[in-house]
N, C-alpha and C positions, 0 to 999 in steps of 0.2 A: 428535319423538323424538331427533334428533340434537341439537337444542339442549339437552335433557334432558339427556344424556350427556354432552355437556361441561361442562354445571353440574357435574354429579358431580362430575365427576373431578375438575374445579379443587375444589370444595369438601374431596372426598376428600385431595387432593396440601396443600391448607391444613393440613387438619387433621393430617396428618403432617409436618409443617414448621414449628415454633417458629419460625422466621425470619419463614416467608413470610405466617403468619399475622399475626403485627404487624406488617411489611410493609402487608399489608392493611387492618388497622386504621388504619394509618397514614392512608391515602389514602382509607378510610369518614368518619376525623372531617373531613377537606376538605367532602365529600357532605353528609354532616349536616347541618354546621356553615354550611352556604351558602343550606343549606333553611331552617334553623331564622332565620336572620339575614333570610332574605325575606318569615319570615312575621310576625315580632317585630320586626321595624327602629321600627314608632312605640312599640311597648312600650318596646322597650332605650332610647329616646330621652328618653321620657318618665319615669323613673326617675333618681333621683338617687345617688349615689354613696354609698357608706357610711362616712361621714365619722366615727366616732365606733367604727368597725371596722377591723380590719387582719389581713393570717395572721399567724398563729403562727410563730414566727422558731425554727429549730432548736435555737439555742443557748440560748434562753429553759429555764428549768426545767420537765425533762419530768418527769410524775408516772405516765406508761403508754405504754409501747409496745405498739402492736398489730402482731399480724401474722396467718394463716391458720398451723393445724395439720399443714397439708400439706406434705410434703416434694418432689412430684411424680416420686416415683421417683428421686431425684437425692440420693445420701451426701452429697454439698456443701452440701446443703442443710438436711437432717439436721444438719451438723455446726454449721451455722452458725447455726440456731437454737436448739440446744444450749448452745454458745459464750454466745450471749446471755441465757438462760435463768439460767446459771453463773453469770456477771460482770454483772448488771442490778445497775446502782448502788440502792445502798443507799435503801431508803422509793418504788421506779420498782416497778412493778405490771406482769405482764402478760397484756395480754387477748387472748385467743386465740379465733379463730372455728372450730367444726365444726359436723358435719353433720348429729347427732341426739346423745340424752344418753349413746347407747352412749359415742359417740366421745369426747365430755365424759370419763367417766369413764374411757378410754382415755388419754387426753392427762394426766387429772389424777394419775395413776401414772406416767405417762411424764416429763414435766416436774414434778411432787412430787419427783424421784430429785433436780434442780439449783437448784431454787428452793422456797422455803418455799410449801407450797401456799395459806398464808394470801395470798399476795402473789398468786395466781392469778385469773385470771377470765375467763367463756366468754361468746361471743356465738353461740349456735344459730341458724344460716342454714337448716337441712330443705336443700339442696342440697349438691353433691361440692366438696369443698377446694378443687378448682379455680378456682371463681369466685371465691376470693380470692385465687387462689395471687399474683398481681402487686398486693400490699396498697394500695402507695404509687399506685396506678391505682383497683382498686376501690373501698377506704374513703375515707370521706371527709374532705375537709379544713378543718384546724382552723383555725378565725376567730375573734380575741381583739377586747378592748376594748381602746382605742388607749389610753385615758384612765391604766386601768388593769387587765392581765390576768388580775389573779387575781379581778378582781370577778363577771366575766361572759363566758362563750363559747358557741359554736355552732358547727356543721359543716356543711359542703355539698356537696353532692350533685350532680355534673355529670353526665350522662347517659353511659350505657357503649355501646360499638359496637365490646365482644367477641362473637363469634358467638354466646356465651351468651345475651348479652344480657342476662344478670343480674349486681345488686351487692348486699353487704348493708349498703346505707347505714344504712338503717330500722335492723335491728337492732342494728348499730354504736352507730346513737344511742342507743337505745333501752339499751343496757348501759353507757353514758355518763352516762345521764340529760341529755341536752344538746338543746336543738332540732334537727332538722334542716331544711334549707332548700335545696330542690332547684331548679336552672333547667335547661332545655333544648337548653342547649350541651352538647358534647361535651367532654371537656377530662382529659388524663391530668393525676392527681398531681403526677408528678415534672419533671411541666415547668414548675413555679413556684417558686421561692424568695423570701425577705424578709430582709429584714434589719426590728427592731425599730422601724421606724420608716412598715412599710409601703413600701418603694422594693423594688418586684418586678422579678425579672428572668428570663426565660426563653428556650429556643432557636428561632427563627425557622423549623419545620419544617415536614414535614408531620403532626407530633404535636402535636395540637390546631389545624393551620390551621383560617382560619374564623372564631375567634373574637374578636369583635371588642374593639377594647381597651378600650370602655368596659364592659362586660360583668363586666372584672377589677375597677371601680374601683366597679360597680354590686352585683358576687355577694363579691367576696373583701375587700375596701375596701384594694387598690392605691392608693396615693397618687401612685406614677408606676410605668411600664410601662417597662425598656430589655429592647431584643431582642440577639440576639447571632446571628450566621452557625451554620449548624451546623458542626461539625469532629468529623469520625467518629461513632461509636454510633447509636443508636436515632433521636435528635432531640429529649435532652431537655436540661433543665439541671443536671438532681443528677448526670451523666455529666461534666461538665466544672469543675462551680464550688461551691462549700459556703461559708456561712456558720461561723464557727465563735466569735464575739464581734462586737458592735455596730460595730466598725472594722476585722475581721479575716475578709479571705476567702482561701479554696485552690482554686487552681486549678492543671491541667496543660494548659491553654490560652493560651499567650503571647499570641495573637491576641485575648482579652478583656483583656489586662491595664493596655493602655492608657485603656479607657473607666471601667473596674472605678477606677481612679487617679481620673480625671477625676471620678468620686461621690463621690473622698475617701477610697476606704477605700483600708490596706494590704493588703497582698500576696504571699500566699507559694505557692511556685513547689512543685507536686509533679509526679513524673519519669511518665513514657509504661510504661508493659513493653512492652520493644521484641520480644528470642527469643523466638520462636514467636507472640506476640502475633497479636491480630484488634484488628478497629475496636472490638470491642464490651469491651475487657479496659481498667479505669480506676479509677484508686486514689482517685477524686473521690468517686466513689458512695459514700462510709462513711457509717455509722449514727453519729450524735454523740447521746450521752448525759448531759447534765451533767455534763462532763468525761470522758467516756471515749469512747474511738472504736472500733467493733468494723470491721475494716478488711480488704475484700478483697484477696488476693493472688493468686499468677498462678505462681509456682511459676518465676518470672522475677529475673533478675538486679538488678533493682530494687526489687524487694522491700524489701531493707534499709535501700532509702535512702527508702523510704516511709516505712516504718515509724520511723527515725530522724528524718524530719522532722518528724513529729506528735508523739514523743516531746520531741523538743529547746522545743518550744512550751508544754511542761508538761503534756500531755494522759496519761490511762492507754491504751494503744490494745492492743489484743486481734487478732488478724493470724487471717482465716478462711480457708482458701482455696477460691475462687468458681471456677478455672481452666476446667472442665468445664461448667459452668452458662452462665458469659460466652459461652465459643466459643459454645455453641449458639442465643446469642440472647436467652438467658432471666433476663439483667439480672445486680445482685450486691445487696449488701448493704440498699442504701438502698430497693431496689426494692420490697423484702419487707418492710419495717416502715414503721409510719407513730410518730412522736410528738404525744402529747398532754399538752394542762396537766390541770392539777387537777381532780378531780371537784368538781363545786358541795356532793354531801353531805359530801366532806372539809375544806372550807369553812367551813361553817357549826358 
């Protein structure tokens, strides 16, 4: 009974704690990810790499951004999916997840007010907002043909080890019309980036320890893996570095800037928000849209000089402020949307 009771209560003290719950998660994908690699080592082995696949690079042309209808109690986030709703570049589509068709027709009044509802579209999960609320984590991610990406794509499906334990891969796809292709690793979103060539790079944490690096090159078709130290946030990669052109990355990490050089790509430097600032407050995280940047802010004295640097590069950038949401843990812009290419039936 007393071990009983202390379950509770840690589990109780989680579930009132944004932090400490990912936290948690943090140190479940290590768990997982150790099992799962002991029990698949000749499978992983025995598999070949996805040579003729690669991800979806950001700055590639997106045709939908997803994200969940939830706002999780939080005006910041309301505003900033709003924001996006407003300024969705021109012919970008947005699919939106809820919870049954009430909600649907809830959402399609609500978002119909800033975007043409023609441009609209639902993916119905039968579950609470929640288990999308962190998009760039639960949906899946998008996997292009290296050859050519407007030919052919896919998405995948890495295993969740939020207490929910639920994701809406399935229906994701399913409203995509796209395959889905799920393996047994654990493995958040936003801890992978590419550039158009396939050359991924992510944070060395404990967000996604575990998985092993052939795994990237077997589920995602990485063509090379570089890891980078962690420095501040959560432990992932869209917290520190963004793609933003096939030669052009931003980061506010000098400590990557040397190897980032050493891959050949240029380089450009974006500032910390120092007053008042937490580990978790980072102007790296923005949503990149086929040229527009929807860009968190911090209500910080560098604001303007974020905001000016993305401008001065030719970019449209839209300034949200995340302030409230970052402190408490619960990520910013990038976290909450995912981008995808082209629907196959737009295609044809």
């Amino acid at each position: 009974m007393k071990n009983f009771l202390i379950l509770f209560s840690f589990i109780s003290w989680i579930h009132a704690d944004a932090k400490s719950m990912r936290l948690l998660n943090s140190i479940e994908y290590s768990v997982h990810n150790q099992l799962t690699l002991e029990n698949q080592l000749e499978l992983l082995k025995s598999q070949t790499p996805l040579e003729k696949f690669r991800p979806f690079a950001s700055f590639e042309k997106t045709s939908i951004v997803a994200m969940s209808s939830d706002f999780g109690d939080y005006p910041e986030v309301q505003e900033m999916k709003t924001t996006i709703a407003k300024h969705l570049p021109k012919n970008v589509r947005l699919l939106l997840s809820v919870k049954d068709l009430k909600q649907k027709e809830e959402m399609l009044a609500f978002y119909g007010q800033w975007i043409d509802p023609s441009r609209l579209s639902f993916t119905v999960t039968g579950r609470d907002g929640d288990v999308a609320f962190w998009a760039r984590d639960s949906f899946p991610f998008p996997v292009v043909s290296s050859e050519d990406n407007t030919s052919q794509w896919f998405v995948v499906d890495a295993k969740s080890v939020l207490i929910s334990s639920y994701e809406p891969d399935q229906q994701v796809a399913q409203s995509l019309e796209v395959p889905l292709f799920s393996h047994q690793f654990a493995y958040p979103g936003g801890n992978l980036i590419s550039d158009d060539k396939g050359n991924c790079f992510r944070v060395k944490s404990r967000r996604g320890s575990g998985m092993p690096s052939d795994a990237f090159k077997n589920y995602y078709g990485c063509k090379t893996l570089s890891e980078f130290q962690q420095y501040g946030g959560i432990g992932d990669i869209d917290e520190r570095m963004a793609f933003v052109s096939p030669t052009l990355v931003i980061t506010d990490t000098p400590e990557y800037v040397p190897l980032i050089k050493e891959k050949g790509y240029d380089v450009v430097m974006l500032p910390r928000p120092m007053a008042g600032s937490t580990t978790y407050q980072t102007y790296a995280n923005f949503l990149f849209v086929n040229g527009t940047i929807f860009l968190p802010i911090f209500d910080a004295p560098e604001d303007e000089e974020a905001i000016r640097t993305l401008k001065d590069l030719g970019f449209i950038v839209h300034a949200v402020s995340q302030k409230q949401v970052s402190n408490t843990g619960q990520g910013n812009v990038h976290c909450y949307t995912v981008n995808y290419p082209e629907l196959w039936r737009e295609k044809r």
